[in-house]
N, C-alpha and C positions, 0 to 999 in steps of 0.2 A: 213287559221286558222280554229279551230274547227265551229265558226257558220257560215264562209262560204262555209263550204265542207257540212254543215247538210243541207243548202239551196239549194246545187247541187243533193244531193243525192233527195229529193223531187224529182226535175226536170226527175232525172233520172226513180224512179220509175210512177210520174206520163204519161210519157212520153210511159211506156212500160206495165207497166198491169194496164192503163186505168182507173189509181184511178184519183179522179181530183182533178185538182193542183189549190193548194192553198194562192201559197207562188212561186213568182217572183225575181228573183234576184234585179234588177231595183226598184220592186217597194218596197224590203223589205229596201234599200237602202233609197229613196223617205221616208220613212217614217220615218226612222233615222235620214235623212237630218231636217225633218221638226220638229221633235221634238227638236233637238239641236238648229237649227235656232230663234224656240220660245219660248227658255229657260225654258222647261220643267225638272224638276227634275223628273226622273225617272230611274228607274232598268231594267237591263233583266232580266228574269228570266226563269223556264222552260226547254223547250227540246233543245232550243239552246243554251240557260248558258252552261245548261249539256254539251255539245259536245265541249265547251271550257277545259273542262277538265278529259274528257271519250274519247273513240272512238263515233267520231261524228253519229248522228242516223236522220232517218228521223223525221222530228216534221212537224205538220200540218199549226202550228199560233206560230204569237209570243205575247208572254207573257211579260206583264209590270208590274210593279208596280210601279205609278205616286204618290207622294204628294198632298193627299187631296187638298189641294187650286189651282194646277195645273190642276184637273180631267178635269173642262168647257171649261182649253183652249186649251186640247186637242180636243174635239169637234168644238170648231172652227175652229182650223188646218185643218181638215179633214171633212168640209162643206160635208150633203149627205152620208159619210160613218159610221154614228153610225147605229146599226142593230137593236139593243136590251139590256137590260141590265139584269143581273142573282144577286144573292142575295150575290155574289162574285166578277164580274166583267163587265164593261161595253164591247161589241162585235162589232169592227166595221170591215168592208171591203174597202179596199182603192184597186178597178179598179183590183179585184178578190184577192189580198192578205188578209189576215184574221189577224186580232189584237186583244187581248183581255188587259183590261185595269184594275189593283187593284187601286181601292184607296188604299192609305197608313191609315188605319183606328187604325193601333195598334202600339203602339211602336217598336215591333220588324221589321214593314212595314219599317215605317219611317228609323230606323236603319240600313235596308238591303240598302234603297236608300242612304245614308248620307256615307255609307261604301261601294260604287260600286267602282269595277276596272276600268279602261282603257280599250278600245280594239277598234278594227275598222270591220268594214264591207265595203269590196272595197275601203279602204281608206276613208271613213266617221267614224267619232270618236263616238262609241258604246259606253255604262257603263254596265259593267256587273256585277253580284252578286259575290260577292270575293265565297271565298270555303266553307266555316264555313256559309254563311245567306242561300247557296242554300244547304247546307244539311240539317240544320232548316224550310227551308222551303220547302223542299220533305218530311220530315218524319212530319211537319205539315200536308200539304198534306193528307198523306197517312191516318191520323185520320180524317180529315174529308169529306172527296171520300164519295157520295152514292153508286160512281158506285165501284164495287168492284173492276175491270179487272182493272180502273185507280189507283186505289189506290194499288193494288198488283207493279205496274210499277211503282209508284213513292218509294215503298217498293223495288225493285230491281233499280233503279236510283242512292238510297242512299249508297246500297251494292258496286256497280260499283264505285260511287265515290272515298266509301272506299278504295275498293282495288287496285285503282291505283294511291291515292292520301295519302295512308298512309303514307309517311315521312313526308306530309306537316299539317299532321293534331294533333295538341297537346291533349294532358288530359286535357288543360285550355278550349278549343275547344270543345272537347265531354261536359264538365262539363257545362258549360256554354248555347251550346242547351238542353241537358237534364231538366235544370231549366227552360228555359225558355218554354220547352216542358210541363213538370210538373206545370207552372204558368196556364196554360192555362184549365185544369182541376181543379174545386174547389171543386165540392161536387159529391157524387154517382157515376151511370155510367159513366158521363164524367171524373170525377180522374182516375175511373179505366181504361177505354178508352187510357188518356195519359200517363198513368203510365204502361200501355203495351205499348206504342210504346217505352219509354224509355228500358223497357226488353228488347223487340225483336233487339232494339241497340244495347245494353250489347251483346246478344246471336250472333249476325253477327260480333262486334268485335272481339266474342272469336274465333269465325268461319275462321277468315280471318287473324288468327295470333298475334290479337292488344287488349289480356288480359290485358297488363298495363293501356288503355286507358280507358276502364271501368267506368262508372257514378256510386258509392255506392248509389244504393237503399235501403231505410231502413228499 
């Protein structure tokens, strides 16, 4: 499946142009096990979501988005592997694999975990971000990147989803991230901030053939 072919392909580029490897099969596995084992509610999310339903890609870490009240006992789980924490996500390394941890702090968090798919990783049962919360949460993303090169990528992540995912994705779909995109901006720069990512939506829908799909901006 797509996030075990994004986990090979690391391997394979770490393996040959000497970038270093981040991401183990076994132990990305180990860390699925242990989350499920200690009833952790959480998401995937990120570069390996992505590859569930793109052409799979290398990604560095994986990305969670855990249920606030769940955050500590992921730290327990994984004695020794917290690194650090960022104004976004907690960082740990489990015996060189790399995790990055959200709180669920917004309702939209909460909502991507409460509405995660099925999936497995070597036979260990995965929850991944259905289609509609991880393209909410790339074009989230992509407004609030300092770094630019991440946020143009999460800006072309959403494109690719589109265009290989447009019969699954509705006008109730687009209409629905749009607002929740547009909730997120109140006043000044920042409305104006989300209410360009909402354009630049509109502008790749129309790019990609999917005018009806369109969010009315007013």
């Amino acid at each position: 499946n797509g996030v075990e072919t994004s986990v090979a392909i690391m391997d394979v580029i770490s393996g040959f142009s000497g970038v270093k490897r981040t991401m183990e099969r076994e132990k990305v596995k180990e860390v699925f096990r242990r989350l499920n084992a200690g009833g952790i509610r959480y998401v995937l999310i990120g570069g390996l979501a992505y590859s569930e339903y793109a052409p799979p890609r290398a990604t560095q870490d994986i990305d969670l988005i855990v249920l606030a009240e769940d955050v500590g006992k992921v730290r327990q789980l994984f004695p020794g592997c917290y690194l650090r924490g960022t104004a976004i996500a907690a960082i740990y390394e489990f015996e060189g694999t790399r995790f990055d941890v959200q709180p669920a702090r917004r309702r939209t968090q909460a909502a991507a975990v409460a509405h995660a798919v099925e999936g497995t990783f070597e036979g260990e049962p995965i929850r991944l971000a259905n289609l509609r919360d991880l393209l909410f949460l790339k074009l989230w993303a992509s407004v609030e990147r300092h770094e630019v090169i991440k946020g143009d990528r999460d800006r072309v992540d959403v494109a690719e989803l589109l265009a290989y995912n447009g019969d699954k994705v509705s006008t109730q779909d687009i209409a629905s991230i749009a607002q929740d995109i547009l909730a997120m901006g109140f006043t000044g720069e920042d409305a104006a901030r989300f209410r360009g990512a909402v354009a630049w939506l509109n502008e790749t829908l129309d790019k990609l053939g999917l005018p009806d799909r369109k969010f009315p901006l007013a």
